[in-house]
N, CA and C atoms as an extended XYZ file, in Angstrom:
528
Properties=species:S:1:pos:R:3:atomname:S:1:resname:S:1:resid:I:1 pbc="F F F"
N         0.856       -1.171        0.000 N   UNK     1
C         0.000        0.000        0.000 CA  UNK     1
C         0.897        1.227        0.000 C   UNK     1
N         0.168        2.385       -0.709 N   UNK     2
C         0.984        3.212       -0.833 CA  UNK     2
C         1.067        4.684       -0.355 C   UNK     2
N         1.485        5.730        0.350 N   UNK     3
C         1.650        6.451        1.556 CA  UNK     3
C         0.739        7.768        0.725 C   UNK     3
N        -0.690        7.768        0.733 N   UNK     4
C        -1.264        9.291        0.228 CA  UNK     4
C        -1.063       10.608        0.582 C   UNK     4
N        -0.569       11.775        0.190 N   UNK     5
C        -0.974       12.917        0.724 CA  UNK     5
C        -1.653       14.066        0.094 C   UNK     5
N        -2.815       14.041        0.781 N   UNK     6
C        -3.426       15.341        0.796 CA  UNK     6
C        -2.869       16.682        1.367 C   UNK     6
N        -3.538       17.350        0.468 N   UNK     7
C        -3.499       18.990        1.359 CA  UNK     7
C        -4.580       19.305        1.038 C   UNK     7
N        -4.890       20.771        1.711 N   UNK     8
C        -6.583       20.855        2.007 CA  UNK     8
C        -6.644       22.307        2.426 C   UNK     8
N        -6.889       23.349        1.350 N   UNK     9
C        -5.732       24.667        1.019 CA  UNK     9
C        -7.690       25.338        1.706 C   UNK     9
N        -8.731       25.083        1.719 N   UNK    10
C        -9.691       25.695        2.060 CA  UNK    10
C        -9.814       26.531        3.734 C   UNK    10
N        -9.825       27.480        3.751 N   UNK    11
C        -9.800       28.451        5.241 CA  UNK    11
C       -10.775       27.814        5.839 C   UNK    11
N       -12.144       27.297        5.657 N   UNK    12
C       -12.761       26.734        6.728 CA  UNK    12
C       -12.377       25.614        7.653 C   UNK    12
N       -11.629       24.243        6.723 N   UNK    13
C       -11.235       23.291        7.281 CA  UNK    13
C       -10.147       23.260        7.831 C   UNK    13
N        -9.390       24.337        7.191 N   UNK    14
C        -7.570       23.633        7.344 CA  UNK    14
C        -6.952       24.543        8.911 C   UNK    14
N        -6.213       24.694        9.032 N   UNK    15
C        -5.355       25.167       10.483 CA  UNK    15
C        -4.643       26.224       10.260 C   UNK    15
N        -4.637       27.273       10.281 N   UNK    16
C        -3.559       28.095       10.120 CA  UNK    16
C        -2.045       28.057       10.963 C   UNK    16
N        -2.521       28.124       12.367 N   UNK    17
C        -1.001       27.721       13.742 CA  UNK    17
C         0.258       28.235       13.225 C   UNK    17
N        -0.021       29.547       12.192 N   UNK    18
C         1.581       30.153       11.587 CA  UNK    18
C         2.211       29.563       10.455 C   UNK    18
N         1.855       28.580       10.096 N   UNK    19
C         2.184       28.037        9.123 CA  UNK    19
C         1.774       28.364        7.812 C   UNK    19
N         0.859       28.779        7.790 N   UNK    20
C        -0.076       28.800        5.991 CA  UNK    20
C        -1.445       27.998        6.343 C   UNK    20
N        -1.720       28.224        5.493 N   UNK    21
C        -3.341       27.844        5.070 CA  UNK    21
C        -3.194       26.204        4.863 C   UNK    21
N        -2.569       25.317        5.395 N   UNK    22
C        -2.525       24.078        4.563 CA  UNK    22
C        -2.759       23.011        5.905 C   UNK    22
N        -3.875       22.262        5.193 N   UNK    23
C        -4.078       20.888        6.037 CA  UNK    23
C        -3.332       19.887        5.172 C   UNK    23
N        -2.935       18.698        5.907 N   UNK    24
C        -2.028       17.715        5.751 CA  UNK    24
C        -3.178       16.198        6.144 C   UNK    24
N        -3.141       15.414        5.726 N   UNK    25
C        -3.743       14.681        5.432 CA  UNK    25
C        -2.705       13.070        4.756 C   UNK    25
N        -2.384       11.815        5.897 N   UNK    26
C        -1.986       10.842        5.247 CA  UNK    26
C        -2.392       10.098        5.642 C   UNK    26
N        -2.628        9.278        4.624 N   UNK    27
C        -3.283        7.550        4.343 CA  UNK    27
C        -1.805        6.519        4.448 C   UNK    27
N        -2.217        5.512        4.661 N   UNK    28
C        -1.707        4.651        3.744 CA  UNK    28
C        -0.606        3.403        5.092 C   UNK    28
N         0.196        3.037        4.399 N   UNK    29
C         1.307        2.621        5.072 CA  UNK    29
C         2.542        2.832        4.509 C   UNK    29
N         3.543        3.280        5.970 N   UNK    30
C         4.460        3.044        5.513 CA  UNK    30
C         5.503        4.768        6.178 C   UNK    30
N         6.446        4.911        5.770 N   UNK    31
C         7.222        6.376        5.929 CA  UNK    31
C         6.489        7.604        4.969 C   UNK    31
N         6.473        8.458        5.524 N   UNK    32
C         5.787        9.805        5.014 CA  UNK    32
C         6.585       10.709        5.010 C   UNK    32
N         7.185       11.655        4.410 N   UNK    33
C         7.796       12.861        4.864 CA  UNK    33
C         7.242       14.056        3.997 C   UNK    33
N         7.192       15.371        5.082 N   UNK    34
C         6.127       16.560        4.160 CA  UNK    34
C         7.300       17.527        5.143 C   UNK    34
N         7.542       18.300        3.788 N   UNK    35
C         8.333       19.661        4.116 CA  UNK    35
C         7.528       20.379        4.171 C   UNK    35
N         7.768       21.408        4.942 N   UNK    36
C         6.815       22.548        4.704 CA  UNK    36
C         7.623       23.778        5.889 C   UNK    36
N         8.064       24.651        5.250 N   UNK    37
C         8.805       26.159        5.548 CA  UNK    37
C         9.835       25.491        6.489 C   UNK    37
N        11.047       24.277        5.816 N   UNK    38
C        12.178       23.970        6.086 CA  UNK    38
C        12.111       22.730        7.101 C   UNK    38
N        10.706       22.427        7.708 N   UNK    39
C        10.391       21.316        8.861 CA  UNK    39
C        10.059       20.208        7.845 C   UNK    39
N        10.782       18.889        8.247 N   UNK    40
C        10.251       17.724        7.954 CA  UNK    40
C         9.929       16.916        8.773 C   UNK    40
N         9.185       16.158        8.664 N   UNK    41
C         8.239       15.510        9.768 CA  UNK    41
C         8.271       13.916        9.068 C   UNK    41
N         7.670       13.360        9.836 N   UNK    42
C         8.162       11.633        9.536 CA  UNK    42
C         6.667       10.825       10.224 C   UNK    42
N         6.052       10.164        9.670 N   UNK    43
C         4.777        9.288       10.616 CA  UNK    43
C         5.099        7.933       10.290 C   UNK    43
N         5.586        6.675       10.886 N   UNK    44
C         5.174        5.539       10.882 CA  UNK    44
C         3.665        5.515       11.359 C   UNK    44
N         3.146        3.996       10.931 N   UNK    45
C         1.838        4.025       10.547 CA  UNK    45
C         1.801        3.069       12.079 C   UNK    45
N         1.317        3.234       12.848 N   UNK    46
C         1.182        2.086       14.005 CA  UNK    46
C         0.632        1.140       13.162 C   UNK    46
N         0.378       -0.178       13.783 N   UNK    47
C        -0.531       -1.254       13.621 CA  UNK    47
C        -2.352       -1.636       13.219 C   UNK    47
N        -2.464       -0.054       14.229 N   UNK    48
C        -3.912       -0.056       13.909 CA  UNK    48
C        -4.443        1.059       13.188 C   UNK    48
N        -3.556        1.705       12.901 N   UNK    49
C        -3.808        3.210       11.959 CA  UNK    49
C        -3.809        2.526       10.627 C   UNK    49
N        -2.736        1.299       10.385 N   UNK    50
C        -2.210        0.692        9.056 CA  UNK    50
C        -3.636       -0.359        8.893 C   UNK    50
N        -4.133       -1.131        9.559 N   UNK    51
C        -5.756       -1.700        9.540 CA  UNK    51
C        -6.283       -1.123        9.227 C   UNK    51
N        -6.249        0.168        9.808 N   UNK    52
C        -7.538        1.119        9.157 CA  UNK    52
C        -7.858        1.720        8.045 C   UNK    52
N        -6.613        1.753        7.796 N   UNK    53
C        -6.138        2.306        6.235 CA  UNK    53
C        -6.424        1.236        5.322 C   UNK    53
N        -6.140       -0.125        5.937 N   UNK    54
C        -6.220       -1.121        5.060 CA  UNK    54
C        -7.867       -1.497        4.153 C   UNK    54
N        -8.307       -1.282        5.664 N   UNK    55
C        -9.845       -1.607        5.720 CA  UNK    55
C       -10.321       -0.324        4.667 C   UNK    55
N       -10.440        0.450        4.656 N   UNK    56
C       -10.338        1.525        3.724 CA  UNK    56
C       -10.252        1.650        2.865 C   UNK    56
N        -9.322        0.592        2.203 N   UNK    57
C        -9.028        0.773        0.452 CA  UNK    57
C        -9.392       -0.610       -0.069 C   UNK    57
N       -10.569       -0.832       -1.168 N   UNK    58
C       -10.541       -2.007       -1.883 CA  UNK    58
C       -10.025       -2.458       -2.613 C   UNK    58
N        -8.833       -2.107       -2.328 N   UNK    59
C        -7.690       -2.722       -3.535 CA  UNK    59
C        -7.142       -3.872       -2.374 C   UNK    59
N        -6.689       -3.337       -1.053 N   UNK    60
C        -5.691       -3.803        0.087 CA  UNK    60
C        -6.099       -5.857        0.059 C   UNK    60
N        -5.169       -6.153        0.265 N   UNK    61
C        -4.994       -7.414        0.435 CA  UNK    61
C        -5.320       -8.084        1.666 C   UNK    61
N        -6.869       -9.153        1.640 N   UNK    62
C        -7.411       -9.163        3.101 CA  UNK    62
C        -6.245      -10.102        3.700 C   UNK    62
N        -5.541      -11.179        2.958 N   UNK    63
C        -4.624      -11.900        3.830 CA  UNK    63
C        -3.503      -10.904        4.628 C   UNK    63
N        -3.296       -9.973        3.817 N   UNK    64
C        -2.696       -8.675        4.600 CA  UNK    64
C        -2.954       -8.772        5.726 C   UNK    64
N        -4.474       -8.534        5.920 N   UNK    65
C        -5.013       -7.703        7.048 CA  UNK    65
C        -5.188       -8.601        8.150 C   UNK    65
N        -5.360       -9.714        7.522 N   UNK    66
C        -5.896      -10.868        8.595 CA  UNK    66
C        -4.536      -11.338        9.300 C   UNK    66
N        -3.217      -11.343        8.579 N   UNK    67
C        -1.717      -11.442        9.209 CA  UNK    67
C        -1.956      -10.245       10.056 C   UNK    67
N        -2.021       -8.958        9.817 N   UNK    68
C        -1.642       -8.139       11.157 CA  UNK    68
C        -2.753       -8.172       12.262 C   UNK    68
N        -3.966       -8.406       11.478 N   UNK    69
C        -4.607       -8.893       13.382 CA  UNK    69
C        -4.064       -9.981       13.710 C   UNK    69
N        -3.901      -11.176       13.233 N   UNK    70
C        -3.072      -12.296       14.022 CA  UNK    70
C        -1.549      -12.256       14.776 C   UNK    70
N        -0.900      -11.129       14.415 N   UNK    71
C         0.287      -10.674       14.886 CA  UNK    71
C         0.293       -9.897       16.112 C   UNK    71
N        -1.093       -8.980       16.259 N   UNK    72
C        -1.655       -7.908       17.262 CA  UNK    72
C        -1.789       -9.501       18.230 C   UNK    72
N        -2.850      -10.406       18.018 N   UNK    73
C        -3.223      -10.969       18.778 CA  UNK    73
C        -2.449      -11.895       19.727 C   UNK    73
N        -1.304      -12.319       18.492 N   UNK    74
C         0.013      -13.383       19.104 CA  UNK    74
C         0.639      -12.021       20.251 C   UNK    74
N         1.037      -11.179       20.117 N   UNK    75
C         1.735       -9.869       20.750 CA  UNK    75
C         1.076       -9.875       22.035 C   UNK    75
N         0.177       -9.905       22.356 N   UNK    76
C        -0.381      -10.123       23.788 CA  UNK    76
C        -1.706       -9.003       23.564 C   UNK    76
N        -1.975       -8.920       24.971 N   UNK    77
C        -3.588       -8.063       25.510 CA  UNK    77
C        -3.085       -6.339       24.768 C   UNK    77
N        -1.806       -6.107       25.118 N   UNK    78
C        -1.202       -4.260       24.556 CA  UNK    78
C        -1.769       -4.178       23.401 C   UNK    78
N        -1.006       -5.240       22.284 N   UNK    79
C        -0.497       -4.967       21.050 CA  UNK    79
C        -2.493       -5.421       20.761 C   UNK    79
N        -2.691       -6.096       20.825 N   UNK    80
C        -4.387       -6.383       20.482 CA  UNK    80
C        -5.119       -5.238       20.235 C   UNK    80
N        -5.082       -4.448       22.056 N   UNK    81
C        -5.823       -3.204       22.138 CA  UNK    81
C        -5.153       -1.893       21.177 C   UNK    81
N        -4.413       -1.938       20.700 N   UNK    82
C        -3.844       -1.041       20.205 CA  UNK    82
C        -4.400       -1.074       18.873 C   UNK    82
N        -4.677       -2.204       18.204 N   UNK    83
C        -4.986       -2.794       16.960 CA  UNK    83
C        -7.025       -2.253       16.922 C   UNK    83
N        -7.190       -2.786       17.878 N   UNK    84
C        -8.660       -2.626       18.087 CA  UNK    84
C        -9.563       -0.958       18.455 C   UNK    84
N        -8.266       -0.108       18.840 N   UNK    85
C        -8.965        1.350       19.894 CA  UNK    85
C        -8.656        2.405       18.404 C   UNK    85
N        -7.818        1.997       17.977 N   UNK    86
C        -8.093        3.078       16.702 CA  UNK    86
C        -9.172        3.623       15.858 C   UNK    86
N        -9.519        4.579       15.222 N   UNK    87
C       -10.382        4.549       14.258 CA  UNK    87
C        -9.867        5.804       13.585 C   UNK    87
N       -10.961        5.611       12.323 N   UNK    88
C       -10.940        6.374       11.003 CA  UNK    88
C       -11.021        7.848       11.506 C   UNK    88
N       -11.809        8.901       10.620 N   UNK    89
C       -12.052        9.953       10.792 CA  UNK    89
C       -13.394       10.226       11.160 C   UNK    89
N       -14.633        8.956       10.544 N   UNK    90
C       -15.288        8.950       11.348 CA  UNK    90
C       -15.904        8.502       12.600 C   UNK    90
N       -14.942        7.846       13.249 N   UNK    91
C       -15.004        7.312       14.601 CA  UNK    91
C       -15.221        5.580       14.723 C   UNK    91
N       -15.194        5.343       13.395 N   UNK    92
C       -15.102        3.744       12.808 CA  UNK    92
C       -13.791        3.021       12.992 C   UNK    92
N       -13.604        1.693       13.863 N   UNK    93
C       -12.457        1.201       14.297 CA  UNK    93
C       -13.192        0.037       13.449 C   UNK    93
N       -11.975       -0.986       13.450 N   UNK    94
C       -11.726       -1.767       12.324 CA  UNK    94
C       -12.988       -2.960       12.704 C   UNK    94
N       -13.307       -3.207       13.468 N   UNK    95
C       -14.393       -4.042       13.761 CA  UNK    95
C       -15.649       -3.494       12.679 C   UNK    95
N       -15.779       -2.197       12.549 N   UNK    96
C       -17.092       -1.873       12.091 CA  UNK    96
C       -16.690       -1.478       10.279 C   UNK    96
N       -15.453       -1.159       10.275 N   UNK    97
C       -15.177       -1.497        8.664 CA  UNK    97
C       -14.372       -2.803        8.330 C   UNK    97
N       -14.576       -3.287        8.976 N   UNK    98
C       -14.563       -5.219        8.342 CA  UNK    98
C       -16.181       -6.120        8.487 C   UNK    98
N       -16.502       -5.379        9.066 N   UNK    99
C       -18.097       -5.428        9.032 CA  UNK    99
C       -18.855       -4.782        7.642 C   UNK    99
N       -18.498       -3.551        7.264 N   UNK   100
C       -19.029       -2.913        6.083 CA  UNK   100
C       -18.239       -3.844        4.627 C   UNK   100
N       -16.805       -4.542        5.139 N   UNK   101
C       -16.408       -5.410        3.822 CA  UNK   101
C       -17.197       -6.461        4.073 C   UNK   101
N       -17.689       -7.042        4.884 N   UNK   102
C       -18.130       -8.242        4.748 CA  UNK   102
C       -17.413       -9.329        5.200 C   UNK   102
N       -16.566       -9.350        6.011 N   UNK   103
C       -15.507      -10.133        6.264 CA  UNK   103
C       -15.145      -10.674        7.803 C   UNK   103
N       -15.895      -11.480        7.773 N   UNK   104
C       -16.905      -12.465        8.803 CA  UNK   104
C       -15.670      -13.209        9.876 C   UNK   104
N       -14.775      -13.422        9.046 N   UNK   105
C       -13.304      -14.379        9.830 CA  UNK   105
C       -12.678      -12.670       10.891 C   UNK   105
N       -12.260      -12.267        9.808 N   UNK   106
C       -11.475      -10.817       10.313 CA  UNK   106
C       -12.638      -10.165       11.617 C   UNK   106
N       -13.866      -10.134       11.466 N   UNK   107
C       -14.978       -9.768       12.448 CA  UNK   107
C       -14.633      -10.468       13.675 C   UNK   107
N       -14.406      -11.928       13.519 N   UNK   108
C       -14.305      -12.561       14.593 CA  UNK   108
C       -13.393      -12.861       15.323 C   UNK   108
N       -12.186      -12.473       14.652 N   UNK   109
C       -11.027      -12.184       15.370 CA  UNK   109
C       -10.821      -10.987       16.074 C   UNK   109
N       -11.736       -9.635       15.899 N   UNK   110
C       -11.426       -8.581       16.235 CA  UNK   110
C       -12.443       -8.403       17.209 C   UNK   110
N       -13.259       -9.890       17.459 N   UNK   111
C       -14.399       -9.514       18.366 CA  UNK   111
C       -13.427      -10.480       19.770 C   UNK   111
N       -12.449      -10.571       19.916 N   UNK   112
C       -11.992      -11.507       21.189 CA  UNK   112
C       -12.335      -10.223       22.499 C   UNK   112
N       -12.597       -9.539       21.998 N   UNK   113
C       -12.905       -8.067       23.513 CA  UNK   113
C       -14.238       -7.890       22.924 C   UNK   113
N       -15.097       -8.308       24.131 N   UNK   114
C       -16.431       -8.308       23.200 CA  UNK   114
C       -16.632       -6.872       23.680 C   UNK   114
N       -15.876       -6.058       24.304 N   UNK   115
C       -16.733       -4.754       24.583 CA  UNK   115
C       -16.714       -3.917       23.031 C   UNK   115
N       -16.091       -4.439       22.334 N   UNK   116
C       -15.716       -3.439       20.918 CA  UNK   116
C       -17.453       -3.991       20.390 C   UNK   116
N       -18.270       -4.799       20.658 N   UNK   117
C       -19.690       -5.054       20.299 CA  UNK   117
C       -20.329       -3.734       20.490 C   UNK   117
N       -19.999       -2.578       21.540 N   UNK   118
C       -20.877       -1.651       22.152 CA  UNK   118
C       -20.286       -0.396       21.408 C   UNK   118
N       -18.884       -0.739       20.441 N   UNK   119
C       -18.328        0.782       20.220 CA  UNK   119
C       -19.035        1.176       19.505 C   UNK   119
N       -19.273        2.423       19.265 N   UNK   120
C       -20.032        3.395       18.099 CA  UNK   120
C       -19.186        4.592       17.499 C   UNK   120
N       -19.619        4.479       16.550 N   UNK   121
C       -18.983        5.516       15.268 CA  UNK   121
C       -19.202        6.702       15.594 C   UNK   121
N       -19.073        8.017       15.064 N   UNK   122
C       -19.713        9.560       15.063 CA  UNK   122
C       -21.068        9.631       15.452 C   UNK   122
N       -21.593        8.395       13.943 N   UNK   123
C       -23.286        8.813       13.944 CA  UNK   123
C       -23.803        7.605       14.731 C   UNK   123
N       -23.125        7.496       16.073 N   UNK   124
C       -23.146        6.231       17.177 CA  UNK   124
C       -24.225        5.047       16.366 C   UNK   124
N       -22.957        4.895       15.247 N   UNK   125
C       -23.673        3.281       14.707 CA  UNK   125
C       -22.656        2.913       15.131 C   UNK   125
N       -23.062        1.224       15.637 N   UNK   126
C       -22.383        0.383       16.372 CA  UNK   126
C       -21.994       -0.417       15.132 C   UNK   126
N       -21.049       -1.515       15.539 N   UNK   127
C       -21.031       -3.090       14.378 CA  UNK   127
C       -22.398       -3.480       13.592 C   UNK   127
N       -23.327       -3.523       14.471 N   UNK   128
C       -24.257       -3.999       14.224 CA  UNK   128
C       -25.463       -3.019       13.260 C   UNK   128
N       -25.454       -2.204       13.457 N   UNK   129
C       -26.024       -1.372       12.773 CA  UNK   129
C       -25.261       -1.412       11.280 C   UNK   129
N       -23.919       -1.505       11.010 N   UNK   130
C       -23.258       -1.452        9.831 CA  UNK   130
C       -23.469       -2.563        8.772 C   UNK   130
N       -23.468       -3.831        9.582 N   UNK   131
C       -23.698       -5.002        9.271 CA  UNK   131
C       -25.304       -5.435        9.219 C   UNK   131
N       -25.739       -5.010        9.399 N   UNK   132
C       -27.620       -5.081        9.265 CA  UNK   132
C       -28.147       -4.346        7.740 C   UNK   132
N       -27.320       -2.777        8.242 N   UNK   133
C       -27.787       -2.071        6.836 CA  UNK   133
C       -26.985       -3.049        5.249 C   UNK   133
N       -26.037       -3.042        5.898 N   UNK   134
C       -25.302       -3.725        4.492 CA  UNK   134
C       -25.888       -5.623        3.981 C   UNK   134
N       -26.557       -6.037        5.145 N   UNK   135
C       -27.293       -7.382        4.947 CA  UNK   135
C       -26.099       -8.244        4.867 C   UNK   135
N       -25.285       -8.362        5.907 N   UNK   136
C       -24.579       -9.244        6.389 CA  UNK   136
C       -24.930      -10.062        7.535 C   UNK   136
N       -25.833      -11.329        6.944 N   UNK   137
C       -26.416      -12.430        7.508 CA  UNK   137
C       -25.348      -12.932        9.003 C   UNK   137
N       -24.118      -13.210        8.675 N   UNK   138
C       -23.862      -14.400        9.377 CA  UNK   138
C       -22.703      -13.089       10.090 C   UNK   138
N       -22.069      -11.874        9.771 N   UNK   139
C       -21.293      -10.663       10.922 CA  UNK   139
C       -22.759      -10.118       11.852 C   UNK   139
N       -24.382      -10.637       11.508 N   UNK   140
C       -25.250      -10.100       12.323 CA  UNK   140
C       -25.782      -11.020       13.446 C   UNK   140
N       -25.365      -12.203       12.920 N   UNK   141
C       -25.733      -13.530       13.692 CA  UNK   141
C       -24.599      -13.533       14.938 C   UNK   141
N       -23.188      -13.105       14.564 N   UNK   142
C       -22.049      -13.169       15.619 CA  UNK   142
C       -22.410      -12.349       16.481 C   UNK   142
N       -22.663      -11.119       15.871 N   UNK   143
C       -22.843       -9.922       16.808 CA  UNK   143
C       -23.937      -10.211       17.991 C   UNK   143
N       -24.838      -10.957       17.718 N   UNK   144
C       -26.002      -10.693       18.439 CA  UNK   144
C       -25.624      -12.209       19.320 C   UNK   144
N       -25.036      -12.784       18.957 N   UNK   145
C       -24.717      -14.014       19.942 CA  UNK   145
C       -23.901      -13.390       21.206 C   UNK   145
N       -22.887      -12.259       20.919 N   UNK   146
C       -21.897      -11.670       21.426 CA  UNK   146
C       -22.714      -10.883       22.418 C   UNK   146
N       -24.065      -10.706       21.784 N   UNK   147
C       -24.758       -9.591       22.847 CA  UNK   147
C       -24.889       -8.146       22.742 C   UNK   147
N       -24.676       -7.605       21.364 N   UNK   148
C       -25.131       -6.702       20.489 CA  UNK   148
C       -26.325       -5.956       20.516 C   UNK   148
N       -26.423       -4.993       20.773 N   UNK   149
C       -27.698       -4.384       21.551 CA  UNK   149
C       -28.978       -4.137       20.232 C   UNK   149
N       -29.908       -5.238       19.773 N   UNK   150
C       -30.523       -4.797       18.831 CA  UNK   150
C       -31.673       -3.613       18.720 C   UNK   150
N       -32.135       -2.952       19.379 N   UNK   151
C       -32.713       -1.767       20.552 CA  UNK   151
C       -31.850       -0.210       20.320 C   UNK   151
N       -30.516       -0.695       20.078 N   UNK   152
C       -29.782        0.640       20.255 CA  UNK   152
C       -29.804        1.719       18.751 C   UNK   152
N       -30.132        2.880       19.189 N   UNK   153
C       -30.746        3.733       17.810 CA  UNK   153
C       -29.140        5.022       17.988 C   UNK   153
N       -29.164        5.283       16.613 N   UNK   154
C       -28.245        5.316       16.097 CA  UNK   154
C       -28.426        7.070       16.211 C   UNK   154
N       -27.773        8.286       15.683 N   UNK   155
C       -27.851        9.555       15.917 CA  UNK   155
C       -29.216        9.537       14.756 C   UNK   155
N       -29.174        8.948       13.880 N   UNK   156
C       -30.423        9.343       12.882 CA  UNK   156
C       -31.966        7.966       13.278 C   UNK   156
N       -31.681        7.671       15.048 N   UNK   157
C       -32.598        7.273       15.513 CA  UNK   157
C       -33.297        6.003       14.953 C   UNK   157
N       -32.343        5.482       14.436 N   UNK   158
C       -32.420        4.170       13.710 CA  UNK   158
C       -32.205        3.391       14.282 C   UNK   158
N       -32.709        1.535       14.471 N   UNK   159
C       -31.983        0.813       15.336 CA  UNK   159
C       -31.672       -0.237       14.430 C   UNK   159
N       -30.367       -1.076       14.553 N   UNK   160
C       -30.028       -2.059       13.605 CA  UNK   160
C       -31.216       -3.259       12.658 C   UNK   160
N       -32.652       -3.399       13.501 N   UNK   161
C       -33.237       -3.900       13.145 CA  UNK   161
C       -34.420       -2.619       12.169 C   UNK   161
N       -34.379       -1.811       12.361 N   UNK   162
C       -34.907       -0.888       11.108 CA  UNK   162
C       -33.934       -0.881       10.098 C   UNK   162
N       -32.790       -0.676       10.142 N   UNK   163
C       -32.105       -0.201        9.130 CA  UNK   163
C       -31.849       -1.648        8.291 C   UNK   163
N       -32.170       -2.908        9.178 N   UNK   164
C       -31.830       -3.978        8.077 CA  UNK   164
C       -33.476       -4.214        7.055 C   UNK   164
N       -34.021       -3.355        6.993 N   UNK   165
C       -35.434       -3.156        6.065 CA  UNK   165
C       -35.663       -2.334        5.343 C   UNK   165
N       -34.471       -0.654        5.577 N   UNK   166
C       -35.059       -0.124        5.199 CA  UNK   166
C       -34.056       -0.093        3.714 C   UNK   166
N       -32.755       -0.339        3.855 N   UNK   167
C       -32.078       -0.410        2.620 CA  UNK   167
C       -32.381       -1.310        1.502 C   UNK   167
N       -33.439       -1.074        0.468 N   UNK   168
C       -34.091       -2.039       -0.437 CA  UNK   168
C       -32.937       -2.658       -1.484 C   UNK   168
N       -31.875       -2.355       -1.462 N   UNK   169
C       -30.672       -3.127       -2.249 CA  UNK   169
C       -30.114       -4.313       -0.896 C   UNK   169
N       -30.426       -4.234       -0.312 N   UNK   170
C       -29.880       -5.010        0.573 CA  UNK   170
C       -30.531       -5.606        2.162 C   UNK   170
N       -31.199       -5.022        2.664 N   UNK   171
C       -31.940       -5.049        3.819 CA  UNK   171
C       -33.191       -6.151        3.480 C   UNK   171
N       -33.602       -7.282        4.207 N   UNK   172
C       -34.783       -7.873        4.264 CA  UNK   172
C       -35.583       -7.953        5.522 C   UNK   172
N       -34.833       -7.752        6.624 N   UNK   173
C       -35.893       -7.743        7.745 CA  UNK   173
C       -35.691       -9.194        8.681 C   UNK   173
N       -34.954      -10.175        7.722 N   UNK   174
C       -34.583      -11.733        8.351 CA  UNK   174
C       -33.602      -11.634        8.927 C   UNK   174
N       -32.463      -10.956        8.439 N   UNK   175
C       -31.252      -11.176        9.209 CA  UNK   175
C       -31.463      -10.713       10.929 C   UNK   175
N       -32.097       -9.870       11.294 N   UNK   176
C       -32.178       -9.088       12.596 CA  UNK   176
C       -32.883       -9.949       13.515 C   UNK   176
């Protein structure tokens, strides 16, 4: 995978802090370096920033992904949680975008802390809510064995068992 950078030159979003008008923005895995008025800066990708990224791009290679959770997991209880507490930009940790791929093995490896069943995103959708709307039969069957709150409504007041009905490309109302 390969190390993206954005910039993000708009005055509403970006930071000024003396520098210029410029937001910075990297994906990916791997070494980064961004000059900017003589400073260079350097990010290795932790373990679970690099999942997330992974989970992220449909190109990424799931045996990839499924080696570095098995590596988090061999590493002990640290290296696990470290793998698992991350998330995206919108508050999505890798449990709930391996849930949106569909990817039922990787789900169940990342469910060994069942409290990550209760995490929620921005728009406090949980796993289960992700995996309902998208009509993932058997990541909705784990979840709810795990103890997955089917009741719990989401910021747009949705609860995993509405939203698996209301998406007509995908939602039937059985899985929940």
């Amino acid at each position: 995978m390969d190390v993206d950078f954005n910039m993000d030159l708009n005055p509403v979003t970006c930071c000024c802090g003396g520098q210029g008008m410029i937001r910075q923005v990297l994906k990916g895995d791997g070494i980064a370096f961004i000059g900017a008025m003589g400073v260079l800066t350097h990010k290795v990708l932790a373990p679970g920033e690099k999942l997330i990224a992974m989970l992220g791009d449909k190109t990424a290679d799931p045996e990839e992904m499924h080696a570095l959770v098995d590596a988090a997991i061999a590493g002990g209880e640290l290296a696990y949680l470290g793998l698992t507490t991350a998330r995206d930009r919108s508050g999505k940790n890798a449990l709930h975008l391996a849930a949106t791929r569909g990817d039922a093995t990787l789900c169940r490896k990342l469910l060994r802390r069942r409290e990550d069943v209760f995490a929620m995103d921005s728009n406090r959708d949980t796993a289960l809510h992700i995996a309902a709307l998208a009509g993932r039969q058997l990541i909705v069957t784990e979840l709810l064995a795990l103890g997955a709150l089917i009741h719990e409504k989401n910021r747009d007041l949705m609860t995993p068992l509405q939203l698996s009905v209301v998406d007509e490309a995908h939602g039937n109302g059985e899985i929940v």
